[in-house]
KOLVO-634879 format. One record per residue: y, z, x of N, C-alpha, C in turn; residue number from 1; residue in one letter. Coordinates in steps of 0.001 Angstrom, whole numbers. Layout:
Y;Z;X;Y;Z;X;Y;Z;X;NUM;A
...
REM end
This chain:
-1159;0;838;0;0;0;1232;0;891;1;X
1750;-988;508;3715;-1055;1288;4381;-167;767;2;X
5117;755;1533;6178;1558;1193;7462;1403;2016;3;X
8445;1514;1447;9459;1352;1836;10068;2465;2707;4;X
10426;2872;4491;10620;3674;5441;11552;4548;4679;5;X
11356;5962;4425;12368;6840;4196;12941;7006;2434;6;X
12268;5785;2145;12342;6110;386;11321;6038;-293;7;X
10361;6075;894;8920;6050;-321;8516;7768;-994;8;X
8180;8060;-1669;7127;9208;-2731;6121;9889;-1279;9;X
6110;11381;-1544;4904;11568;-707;3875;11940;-1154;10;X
3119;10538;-1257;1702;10480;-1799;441;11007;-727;11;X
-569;11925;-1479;-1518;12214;-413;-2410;11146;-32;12;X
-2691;11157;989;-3443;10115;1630;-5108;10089;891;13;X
-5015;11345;430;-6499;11345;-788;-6310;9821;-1650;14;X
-4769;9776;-2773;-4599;9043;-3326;-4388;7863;-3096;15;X
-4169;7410;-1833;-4203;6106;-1039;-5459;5455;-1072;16;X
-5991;6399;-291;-8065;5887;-290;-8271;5462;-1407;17;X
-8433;6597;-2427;-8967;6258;-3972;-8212;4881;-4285;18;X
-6820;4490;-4382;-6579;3132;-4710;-7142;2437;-3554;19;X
-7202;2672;-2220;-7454;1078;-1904;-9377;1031;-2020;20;X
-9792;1664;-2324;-11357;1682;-3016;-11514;1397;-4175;21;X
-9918;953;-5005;-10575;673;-6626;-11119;1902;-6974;22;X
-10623;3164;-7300;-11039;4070;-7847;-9889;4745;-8552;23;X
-8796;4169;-8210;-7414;4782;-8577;-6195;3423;-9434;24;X
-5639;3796;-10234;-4923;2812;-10783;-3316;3353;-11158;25;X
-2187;3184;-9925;-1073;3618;-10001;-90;2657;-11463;26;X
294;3617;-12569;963;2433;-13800;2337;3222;-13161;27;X
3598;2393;-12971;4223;2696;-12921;5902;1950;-13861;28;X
6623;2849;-13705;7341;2121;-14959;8300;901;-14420;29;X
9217;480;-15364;10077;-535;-15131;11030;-527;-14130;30;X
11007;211;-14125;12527;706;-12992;12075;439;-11153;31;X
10481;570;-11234;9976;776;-10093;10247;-62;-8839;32;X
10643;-1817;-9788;11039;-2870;-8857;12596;-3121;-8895;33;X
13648;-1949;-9759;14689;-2366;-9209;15237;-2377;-7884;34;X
15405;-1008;-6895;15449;-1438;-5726;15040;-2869;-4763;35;X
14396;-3513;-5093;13741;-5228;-4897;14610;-6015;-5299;36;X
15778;-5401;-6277;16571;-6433;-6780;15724;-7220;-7829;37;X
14739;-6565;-8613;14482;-6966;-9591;15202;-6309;-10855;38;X
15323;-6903;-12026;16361;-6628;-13527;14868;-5304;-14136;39;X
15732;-4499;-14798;15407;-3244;-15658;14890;-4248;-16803;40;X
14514;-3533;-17688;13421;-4212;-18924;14649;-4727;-19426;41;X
15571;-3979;-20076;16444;-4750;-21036;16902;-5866;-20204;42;X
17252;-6000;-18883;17796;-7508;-18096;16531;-8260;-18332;43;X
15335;-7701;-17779;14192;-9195;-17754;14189;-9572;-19494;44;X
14052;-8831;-20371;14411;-9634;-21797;15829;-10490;-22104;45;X
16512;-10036;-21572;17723;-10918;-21268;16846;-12295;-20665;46;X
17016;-12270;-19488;16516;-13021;-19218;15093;-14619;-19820;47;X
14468;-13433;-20467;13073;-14433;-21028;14087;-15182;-22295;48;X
15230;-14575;-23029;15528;-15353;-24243;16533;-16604;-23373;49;X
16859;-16475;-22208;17969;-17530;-21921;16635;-18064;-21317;50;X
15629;-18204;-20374;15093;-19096;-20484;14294;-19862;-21720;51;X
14166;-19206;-22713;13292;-19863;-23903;14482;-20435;-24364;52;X
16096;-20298;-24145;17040;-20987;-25036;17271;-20544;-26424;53;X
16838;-19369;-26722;17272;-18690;-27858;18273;-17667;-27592;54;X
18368;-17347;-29443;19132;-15681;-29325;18262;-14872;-29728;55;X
18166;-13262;-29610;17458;-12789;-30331;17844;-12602;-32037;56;X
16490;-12317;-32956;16835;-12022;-34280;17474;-11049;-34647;57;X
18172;-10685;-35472;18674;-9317;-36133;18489;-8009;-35485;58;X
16722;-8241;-36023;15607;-6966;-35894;15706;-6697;-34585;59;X
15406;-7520;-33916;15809;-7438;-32152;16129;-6886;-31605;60;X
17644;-7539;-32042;19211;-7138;-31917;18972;-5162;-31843;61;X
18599;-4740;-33482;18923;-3829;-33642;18120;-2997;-32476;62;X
16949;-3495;-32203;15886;-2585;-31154;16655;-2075;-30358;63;X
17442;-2337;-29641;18371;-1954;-28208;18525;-536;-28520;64;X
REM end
């Protein structure tokens, strides 16, 4: 697993093994790839409606 020098989590090296053996399955949330300069959930949905070329519906709308 890549971690980033000085901002990574201190994970025990127990939990390292277990994932890289496929015995462990890290879910982590949305936010996890902003530092990467990747967009938060509400930007990547931004995003998916300007590439599909829509707006969202109402109902949508109201989700936010």
């Amino acid at each position: 697993m890549k971690f980033i020098p000085g901002k990574a989590p201190d994970i025990p090296r127990k939990l390292i093994e277990a994932q890289e053996n496929d015995n462990l399955l890290f879910f982590c949330g949305a936010g996890i790839s902003y530092p990467a300069g990747l967009p938060l959930f509400a930007g990547l949905v931004e995003k998916v409606y300007e590439e599909l070329a829509t707006d969202p519906s109402e109902p949508e709308k109201k989700g936010n």
